[in-house]
N, C-alpha and C positions, 0 to 999 in steps of 0.2 A: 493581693498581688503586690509584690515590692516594686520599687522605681526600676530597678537594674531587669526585671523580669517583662514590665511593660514597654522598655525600651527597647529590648532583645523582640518581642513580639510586633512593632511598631515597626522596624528595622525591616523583619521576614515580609511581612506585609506589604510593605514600600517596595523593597524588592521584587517582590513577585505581580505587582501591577504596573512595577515598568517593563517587567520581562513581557508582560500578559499584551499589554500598549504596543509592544513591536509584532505581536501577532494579530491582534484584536484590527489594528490600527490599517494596515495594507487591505484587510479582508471588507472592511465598512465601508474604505474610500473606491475600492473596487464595484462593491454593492450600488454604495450614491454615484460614482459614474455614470452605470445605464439608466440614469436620468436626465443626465446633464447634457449639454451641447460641447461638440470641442473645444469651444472659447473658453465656457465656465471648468472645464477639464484643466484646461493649461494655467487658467489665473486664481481657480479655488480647489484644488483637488479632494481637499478632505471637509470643505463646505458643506451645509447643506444647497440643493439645487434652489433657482430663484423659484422653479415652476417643475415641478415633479412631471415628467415627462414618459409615459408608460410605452410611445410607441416603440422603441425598440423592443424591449420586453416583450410586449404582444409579438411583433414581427416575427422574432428569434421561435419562440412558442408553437407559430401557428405555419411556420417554415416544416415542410417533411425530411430537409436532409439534417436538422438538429438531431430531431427523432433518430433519425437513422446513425449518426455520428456517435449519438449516446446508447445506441443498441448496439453496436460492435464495442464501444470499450468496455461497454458491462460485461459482453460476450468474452472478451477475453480477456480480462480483469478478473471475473467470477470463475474462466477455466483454469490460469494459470494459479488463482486462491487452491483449487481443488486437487489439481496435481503436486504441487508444493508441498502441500499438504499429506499426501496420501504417501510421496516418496518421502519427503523429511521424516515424517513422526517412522516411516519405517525401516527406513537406513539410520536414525537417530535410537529406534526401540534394540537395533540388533548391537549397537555399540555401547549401549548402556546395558542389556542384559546378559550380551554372549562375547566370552572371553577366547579369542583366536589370533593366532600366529600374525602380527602386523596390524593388529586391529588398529593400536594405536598411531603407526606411520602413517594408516590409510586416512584417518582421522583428523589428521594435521594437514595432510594432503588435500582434504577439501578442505580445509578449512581456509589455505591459500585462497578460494575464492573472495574472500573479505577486503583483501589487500590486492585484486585483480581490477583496474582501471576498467569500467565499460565501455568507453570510447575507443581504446587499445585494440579490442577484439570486435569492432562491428565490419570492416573491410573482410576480416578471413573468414568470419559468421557471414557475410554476406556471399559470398562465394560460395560457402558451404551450403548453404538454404537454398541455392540456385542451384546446384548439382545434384540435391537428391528432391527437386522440384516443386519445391515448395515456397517459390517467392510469391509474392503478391497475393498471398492466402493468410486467413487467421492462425493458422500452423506457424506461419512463419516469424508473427509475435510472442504465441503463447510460449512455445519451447524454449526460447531465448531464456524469456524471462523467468521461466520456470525453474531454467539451470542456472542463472544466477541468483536467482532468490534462495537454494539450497544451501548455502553454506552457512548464511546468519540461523536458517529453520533449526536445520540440523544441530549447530551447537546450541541453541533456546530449549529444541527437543531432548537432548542426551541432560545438559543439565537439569531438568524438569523430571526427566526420566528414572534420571538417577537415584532420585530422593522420594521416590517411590518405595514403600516400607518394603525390602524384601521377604518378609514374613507373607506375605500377602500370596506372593506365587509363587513360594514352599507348599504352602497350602493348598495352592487350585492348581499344581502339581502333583500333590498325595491324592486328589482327586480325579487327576487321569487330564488334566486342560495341561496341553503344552504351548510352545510358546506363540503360534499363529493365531491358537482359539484365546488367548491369554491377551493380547494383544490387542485383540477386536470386542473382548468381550468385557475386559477390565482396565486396560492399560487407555485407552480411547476413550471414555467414558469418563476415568477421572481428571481426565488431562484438560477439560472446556477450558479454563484460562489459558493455557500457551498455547491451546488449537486457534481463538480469538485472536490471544498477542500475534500470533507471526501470520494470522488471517489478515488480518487489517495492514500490517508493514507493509506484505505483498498487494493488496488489493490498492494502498495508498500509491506505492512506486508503479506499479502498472500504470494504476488508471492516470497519472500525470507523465505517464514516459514518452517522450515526445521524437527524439532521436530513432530508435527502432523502427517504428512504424514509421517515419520519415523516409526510410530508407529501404525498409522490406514490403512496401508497399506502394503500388501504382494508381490504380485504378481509385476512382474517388468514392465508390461504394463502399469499398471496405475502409476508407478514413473513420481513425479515431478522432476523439473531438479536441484532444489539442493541432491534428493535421487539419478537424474542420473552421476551427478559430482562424486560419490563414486567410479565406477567402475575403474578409475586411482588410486586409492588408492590400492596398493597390502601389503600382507603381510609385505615385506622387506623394499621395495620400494616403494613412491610414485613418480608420472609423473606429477611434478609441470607444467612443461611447456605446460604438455595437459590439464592440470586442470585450465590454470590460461587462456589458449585460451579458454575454454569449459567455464569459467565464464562471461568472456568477453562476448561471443556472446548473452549468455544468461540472461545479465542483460541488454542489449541492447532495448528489449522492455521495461520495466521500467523504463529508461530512456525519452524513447521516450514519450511514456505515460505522466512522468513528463511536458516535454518541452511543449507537447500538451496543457495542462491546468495550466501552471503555472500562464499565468496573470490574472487565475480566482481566482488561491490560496488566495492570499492577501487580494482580496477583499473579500473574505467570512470568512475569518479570522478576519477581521476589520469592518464587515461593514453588513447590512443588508438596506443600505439606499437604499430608491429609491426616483429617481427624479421625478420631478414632482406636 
């Protein structure tokens, strides 16, 4: 290895464990917070604690409306994953395989959703959700997000799509598969990395979207757990050290979610090849 090639690799390295340090570094001092008191919060944040302290933790745990806070945002975290999914990959399959009159106006047309502020549209979406009676319901998170998450799906879907060998369904066309049986039988099956990649975006944006469900939502049952994080918030006082344990557990499935499907991320990001 030449000097100029271990510097170049030294450089990349260095780089990437300070990028790694601004994400590593928020998530740890959040971690050692729900052990801390708010004193050692305010004078050591990314300290370790003097005296590891589990009570919050246990509290937070053995509380039933946590449980219940993290059962509605799985619930509609996991629904709008699924509908996302089922429309994108198949308004994304029909633009990538079948050629019609404005396909491609229509195409750019959603694809304006990218460049559509979310805060912009939550006052006439809220109005909307209220007239065809659906506020204060898990209906009235899912669909939101569901129609805004389609414009990133759908263009991750069509370019993925595209690059799908067309020899493939010349073939399971001369065999009588058209495109619906084609679609569900072949087209879905090879596609696990951008089904993963644009799983995870939307399951990550859901499950931290805080705005929506602020505002489509009443009743404290149906609180997701960044509306259930509020309750440590008091008037005078906030309970950093229960808020920073209450966030902690709570972005734990997100996480994990991540870890599950990252080594599909990449490749549906990059890549649409198939072997063979």
């Amino acid at each position: 290895m030449t000097s100029k090639t271990f510097l170049r690799n030294l450089l990349r390295v260095t780089i990437l464990c300070v990028i790694a340090s601004f994400v590593i570094a928020p998530l740890l001092a959040t971690a050692l917070g729900g052990f801390k008191t708010n004193a050692e919060i305010r004078t050591s944040a990314f300290g370790l604690p003097e005296s590891w302290n589990f009570e919050f933790y246990n509290a937070i745990v053995s509380d039933p409306a946590f449980w219940r806070y993290l059962g509605n945002s799985l619930l509609i975290s996991v629904s709008a994953v699924i509908l996302t999914l089922l429309v994108g990959a198949a308004a994304a399959y029909v633009f990538a395989q079948i050629r019609f009159f404005g396909s491609r106006m229509l195409f750019s047309y959603l694809l304006l959703g990218l460049m559509f502020p979310f805060a912009t549209a939550i006052l006439p979406l809220f109005i909307q959700v209220r007239d065809i009676g659906l506020l204060d319901s898990y209906w009235s998170v899912i669909l939101p997000q569901t129609a805004f998450g389609l414009s990133l799906a759908i263009l991750l879907f069509r370019t993925f799509f595209e690059q799908l060998p067309r020899e493939l369904f010349e073939a399971a066309y001369v065999d009588g598969c058209g495109y619906i049986r084609f679609f569900w039988r072949f087209t879905l099956p090879l596609s696990t990395p951008i089904l993963a990649t644009v799983g995870v975006f939307v399951f990550v944006q859901s499950w931290n979207n805080f705005l929506l469900p602020l505002v489509m939502l009443n009743s404290r049952e149906a609180f997701t757990w960044p509306l259930g994080m509020m309750q440590f918030r008091g008037e005078f006082v906030t309970e950093w050290n229960r808020t920073l344990a209450f966030v902690t557990l709570t972005i734990m499935p997100a996480i994990v979610f991540f870890l599950a499907a990252q080594k599909y991320i990449v490749a549906g990001l990059t890549g649409g090849a198939v072997k063979g």
